[in-house]
C-alpha positions in Angstrom: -0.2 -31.1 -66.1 3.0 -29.0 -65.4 3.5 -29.0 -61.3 5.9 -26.8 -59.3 7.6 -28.4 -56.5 8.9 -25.1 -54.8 12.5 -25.9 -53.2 14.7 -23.5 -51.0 18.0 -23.2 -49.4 18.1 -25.7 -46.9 15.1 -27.9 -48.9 14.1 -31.6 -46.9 15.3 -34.2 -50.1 12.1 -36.1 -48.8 9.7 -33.3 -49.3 10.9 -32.3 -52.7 12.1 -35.9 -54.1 9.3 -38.3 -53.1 6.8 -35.8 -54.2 8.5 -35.2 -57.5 9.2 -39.1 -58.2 5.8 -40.1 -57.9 4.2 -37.3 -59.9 6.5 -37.9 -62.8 5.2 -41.6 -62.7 2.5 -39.9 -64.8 4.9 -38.6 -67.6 3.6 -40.7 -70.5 -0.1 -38.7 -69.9 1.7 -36.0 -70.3 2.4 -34.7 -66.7 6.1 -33.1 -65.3 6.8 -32.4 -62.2 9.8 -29.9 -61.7 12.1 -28.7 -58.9 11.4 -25.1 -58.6 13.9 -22.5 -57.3 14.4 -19.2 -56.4 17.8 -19.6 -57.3 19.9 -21.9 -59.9 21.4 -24.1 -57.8 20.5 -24.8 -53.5 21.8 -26.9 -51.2 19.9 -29.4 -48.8 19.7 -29.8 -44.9 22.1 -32.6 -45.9 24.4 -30.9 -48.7 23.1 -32.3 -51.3 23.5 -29.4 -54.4 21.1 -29.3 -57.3 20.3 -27.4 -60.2 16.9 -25.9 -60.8 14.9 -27.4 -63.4 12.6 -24.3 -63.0 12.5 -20.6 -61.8 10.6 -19.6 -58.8 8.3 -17.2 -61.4 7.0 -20.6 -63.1 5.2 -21.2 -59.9 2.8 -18.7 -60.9 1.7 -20.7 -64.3 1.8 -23.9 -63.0 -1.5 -26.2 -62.3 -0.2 -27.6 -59.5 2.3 -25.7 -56.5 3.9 -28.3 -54.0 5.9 -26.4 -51.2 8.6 -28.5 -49.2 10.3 -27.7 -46.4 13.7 -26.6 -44.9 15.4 -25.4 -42.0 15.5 -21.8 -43.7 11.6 -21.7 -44.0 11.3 -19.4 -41.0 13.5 -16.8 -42.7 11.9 -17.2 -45.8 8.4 -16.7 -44.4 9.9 -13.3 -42.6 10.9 -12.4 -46.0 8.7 -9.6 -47.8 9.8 -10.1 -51.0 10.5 -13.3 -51.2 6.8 -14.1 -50.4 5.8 -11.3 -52.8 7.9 -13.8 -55.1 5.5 -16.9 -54.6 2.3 -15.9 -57.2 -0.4 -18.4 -56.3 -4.0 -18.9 -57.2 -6.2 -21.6 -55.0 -8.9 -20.4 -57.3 -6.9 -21.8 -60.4 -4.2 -24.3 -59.0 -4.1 -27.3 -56.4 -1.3 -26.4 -54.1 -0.1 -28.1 -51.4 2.5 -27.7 -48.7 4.3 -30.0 -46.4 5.9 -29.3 -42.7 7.6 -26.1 -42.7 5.7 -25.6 -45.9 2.9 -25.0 -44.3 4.1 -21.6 -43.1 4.8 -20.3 -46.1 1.1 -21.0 -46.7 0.1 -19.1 -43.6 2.3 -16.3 -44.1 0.5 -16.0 -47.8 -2.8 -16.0 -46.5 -3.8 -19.3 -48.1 -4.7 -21.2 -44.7 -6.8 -18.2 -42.8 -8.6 -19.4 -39.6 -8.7 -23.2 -41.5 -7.1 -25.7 -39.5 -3.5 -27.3 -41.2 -0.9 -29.9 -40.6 2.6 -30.0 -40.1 5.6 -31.2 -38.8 6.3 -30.9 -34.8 9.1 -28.8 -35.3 7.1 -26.0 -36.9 3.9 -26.5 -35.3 4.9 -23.5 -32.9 5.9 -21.4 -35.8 2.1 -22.1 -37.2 0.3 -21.9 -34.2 1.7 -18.3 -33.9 0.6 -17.3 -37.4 -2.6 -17.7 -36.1 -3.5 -21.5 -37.6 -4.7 -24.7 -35.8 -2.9 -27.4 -36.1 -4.3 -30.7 -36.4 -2.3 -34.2 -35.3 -3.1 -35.8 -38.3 -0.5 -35.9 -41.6 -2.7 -34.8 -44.2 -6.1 -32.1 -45.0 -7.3 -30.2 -48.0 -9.8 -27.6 -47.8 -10.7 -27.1 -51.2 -7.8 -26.7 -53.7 -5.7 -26.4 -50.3 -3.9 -28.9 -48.6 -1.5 -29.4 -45.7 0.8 -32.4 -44.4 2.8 -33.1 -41.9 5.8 -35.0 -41.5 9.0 -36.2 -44.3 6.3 -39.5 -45.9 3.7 -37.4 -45.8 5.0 -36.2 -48.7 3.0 -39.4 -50.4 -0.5 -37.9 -49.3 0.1 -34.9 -51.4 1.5 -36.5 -54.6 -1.5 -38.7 -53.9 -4.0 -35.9 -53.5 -2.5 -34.2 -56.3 -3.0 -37.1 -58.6 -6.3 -38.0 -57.7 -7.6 -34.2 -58.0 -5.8 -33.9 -61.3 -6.5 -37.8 -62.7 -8.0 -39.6 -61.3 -8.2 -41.7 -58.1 -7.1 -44.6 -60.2 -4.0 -42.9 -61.3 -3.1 -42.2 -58.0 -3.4 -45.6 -56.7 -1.2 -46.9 -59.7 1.5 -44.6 -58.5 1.1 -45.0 -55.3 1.3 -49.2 -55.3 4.6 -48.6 -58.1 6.8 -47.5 -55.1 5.3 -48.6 -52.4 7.4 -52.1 -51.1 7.6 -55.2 -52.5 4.9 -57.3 -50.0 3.2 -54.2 -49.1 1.5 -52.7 -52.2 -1.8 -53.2 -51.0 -1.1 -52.2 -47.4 0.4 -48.9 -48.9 -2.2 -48.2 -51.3 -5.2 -48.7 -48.8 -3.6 -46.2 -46.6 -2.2 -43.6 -49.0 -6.4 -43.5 -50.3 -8.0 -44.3 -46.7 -6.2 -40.5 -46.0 -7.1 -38.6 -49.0 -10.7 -40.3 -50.2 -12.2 -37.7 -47.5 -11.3 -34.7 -49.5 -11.7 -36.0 -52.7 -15.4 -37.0 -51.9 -16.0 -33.1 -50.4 -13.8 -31.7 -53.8 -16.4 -33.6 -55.6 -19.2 -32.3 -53.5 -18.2 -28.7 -54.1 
């Protein structure tokens, strides 16, 4: 499984980097996870610079598409070509989008009347794209799914891995980084929020 994790100018090292390091737990089943740009190099909220291990076009082949977020979303999602940039396919590919991520999704026309979650900050920002927003930190609708908040970032991987694995697989990752002393606690959570959507994915 080759997953995008789509990361901008201004990208949240939390939404990009958790989501990545627990995805690439699954490298010896053959899964990679990269850090997809628009650009060759961007800089954090928090000036951290890195190199793209993947153009933004490779979003478009990918099986999976994980969107962080930034504090340059908002121009991003005002951008007309840059969202003509961002080739996805719900029909074809789990994608999933966290805080100001969630936007992006909106501005796409992935979300539609659907309700979503993200962070407080961009809540607003969502609302007035015409979405619900939900005080929870994680949903899927379908291939689809939204989370809110910087840990959230967990859920998705999660999700991803479960949709993609198995359940199983997802747990295993999970429990690997959770805290020493709190596996279980961690893992019984990180499941508890996602076992909804896998049962209706498995439904559908």
């Amino acid at each position: 499984m080759q997953i995008a994790i789509l990361t901008f100018e201004g990208f949240n090292e939390l939404d990009s980097f958790v989501a990545a390091g627990i995805l690439n737990r699954m490298k010896a089943k053959g899964w990679a996870a990269h850090i997809t740009c628009p650009t060759p190099e961007v800089t954090s909220v928090n000036g951290v610079t890195i190199q793209r291990q993947r153009p933004l076009e490779f979003a478009a082949e990918a099986d999976a598409v994980l969107i962080g977020s930034g504090i340059r979303t908002r121009e991003i999602a005002a951008d007309p070509q840059m969202l003509a940039a961002i080739r996805l396919d719900p029909a074809r590919q789990l994608i999933g989008a966290q805080c100001s991520g969630t936007l992006l999704l909106a501005k796409l026309g992935l979300i539609g009347a659907l309700p979503a979650c993200t962070d407080l900050t961009t809540k607003p920002w969502v609302i007035e794209a015409g979405v619900e927003v939900l005080d929870a930190p994680f949903i899927a609708h379908g291939n689809v799914a939204t989370a809110g908040g910087c840990l959230a970032s967990q859920y998705l991987a999660a999700w991803t891995l479960a949709r993609l694995a198995s359940a199983a697989d997802a747990e295993d990752a999970i429990r690997y980084v959770a805290p020493v002393g709190e596996k279980d606690a961690y893992v019984a959570r990180a499941m508890g929020v996602i076992a909804p959507y896998l049962a209706r994915a498995e439904a559908a």
